[in-house]
C-alpha positions as CSV (number, residue, x, y, z in Angstrom):
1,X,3.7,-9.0,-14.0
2,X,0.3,-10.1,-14.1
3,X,-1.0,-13.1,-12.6
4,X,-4.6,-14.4,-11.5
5,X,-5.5,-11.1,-12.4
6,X,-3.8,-9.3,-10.6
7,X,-0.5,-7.0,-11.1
8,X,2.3,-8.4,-8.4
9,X,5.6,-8.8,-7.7
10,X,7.8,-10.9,-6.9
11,X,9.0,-11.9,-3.7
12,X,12.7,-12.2,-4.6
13,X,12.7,-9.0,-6.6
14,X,11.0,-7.3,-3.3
15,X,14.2,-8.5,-1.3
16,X,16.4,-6.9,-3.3
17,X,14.8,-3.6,-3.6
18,X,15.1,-3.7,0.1
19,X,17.9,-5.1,0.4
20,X,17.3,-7.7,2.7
21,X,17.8,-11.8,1.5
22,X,14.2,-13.5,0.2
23,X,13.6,-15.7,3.4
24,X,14.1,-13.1,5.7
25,X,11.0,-11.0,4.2
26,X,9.4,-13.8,3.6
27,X,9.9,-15.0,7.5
28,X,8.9,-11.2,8.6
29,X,5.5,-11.5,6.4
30,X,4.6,-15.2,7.9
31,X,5.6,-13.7,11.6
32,X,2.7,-11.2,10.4
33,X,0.5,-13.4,8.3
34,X,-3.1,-11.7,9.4
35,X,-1.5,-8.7,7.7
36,X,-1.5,-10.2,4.4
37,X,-5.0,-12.3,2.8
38,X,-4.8,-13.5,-0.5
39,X,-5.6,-10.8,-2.2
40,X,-2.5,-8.9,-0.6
41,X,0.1,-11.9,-1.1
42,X,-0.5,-15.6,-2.7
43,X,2.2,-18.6,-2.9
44,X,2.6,-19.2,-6.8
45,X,2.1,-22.3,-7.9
46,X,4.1,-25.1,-9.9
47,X,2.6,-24.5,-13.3
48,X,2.3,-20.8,-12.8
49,X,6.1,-20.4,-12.3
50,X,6.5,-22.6,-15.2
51,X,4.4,-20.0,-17.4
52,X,6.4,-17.4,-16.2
53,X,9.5,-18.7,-17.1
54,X,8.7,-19.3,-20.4
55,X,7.2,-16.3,-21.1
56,X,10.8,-15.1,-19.5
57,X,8.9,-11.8,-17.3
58,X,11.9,-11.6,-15.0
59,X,15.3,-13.1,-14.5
60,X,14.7,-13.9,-10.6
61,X,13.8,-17.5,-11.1
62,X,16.0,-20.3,-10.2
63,X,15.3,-23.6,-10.6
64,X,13.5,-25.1,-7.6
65,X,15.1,-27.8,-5.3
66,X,18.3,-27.3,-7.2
67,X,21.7,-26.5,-5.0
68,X,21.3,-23.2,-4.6
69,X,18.5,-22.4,-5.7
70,X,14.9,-21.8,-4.3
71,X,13.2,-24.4,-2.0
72,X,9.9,-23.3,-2.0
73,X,7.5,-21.6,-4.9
74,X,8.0,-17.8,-4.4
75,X,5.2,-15.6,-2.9
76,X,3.8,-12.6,-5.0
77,X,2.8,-9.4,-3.9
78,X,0.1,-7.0,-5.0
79,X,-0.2,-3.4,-4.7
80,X,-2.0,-3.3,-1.3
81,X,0.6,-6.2,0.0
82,X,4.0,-4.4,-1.4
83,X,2.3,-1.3,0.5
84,X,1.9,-3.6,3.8
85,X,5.4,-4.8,4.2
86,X,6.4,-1.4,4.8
87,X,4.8,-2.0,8.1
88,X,6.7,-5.4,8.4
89,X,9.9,-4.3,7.1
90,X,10.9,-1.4,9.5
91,X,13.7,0.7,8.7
92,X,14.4,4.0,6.2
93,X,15.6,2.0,3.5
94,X,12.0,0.3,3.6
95,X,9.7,3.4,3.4
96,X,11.8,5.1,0.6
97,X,11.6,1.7,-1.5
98,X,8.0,1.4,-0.5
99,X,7.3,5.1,-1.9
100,X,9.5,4.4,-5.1
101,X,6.9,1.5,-5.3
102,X,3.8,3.0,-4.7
103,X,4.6,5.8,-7.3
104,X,5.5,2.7,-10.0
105,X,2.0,1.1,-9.3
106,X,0.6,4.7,-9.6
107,X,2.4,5.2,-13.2
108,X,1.4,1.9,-14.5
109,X,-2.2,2.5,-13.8
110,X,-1.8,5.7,-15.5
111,X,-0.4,3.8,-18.7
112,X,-2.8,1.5,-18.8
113,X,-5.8,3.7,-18.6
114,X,-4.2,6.3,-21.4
115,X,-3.9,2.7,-23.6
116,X,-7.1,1.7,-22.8
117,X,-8.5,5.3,-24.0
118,X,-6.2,5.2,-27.2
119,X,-7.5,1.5,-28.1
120,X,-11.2,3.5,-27.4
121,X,-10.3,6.3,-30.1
122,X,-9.1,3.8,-33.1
């Protein structure tokens, strides 16, 4: 998804590719927090979620401060941040997701430069 700018991804999906719950890598990136600036990982914020609902880019929203649901605003994750938490997430399961990831980011680039020079040839 695209947001500020910038193609991220969500903290909660990020969990499950891992396979760990959403405030336990959430608690492993703020144990680590100088390994993360902005640009790597930003909090969403109120009306930003709201957009993304409606817009309806994923199905990992839940209503904040209902039961069960999220607490806080989820965290995003760009490119260079997804590639971090490999280093804050520790295990096999980690690095092979964090490959699978890399190569994603890689493909979408690819996509959107081959659009780009299709839009140019019109």
């Amino acid at each position: 998804m695209l947001v500020r700018g910038s193609k991220v991804m969500l903290d909660s999906d990020l969990a499950d590719l891992y396979g760990v719950p959403t405030g336990s890598l959430v608690q492993a990136v703020q144990r680590n927090r100088q390994r993360f600036p902005p640009d790597f990982m930003f909090q969403l914020t109120e009306q930003e979620v709201a957009n993304l609902k409606s817009q309806s880019v994923t199905s990992s929203f839940v209503a904040l401060g209902k039961w069960g649901g999220r607490r806080t605003l989820p965290y995003v994750f760009s490119e260079q941040g997804v590639a971090m938490l490999s280093s804050v997430l520790r295990s096999d399961r980690a690095i092979a997701v964090n490959i699978a990831i890399m190569r994603a980011f890689v493909r979408l680039r690819e996509m959107v430069a081959a659009n780009a020079e299709l839009a140019r040839s019109r």
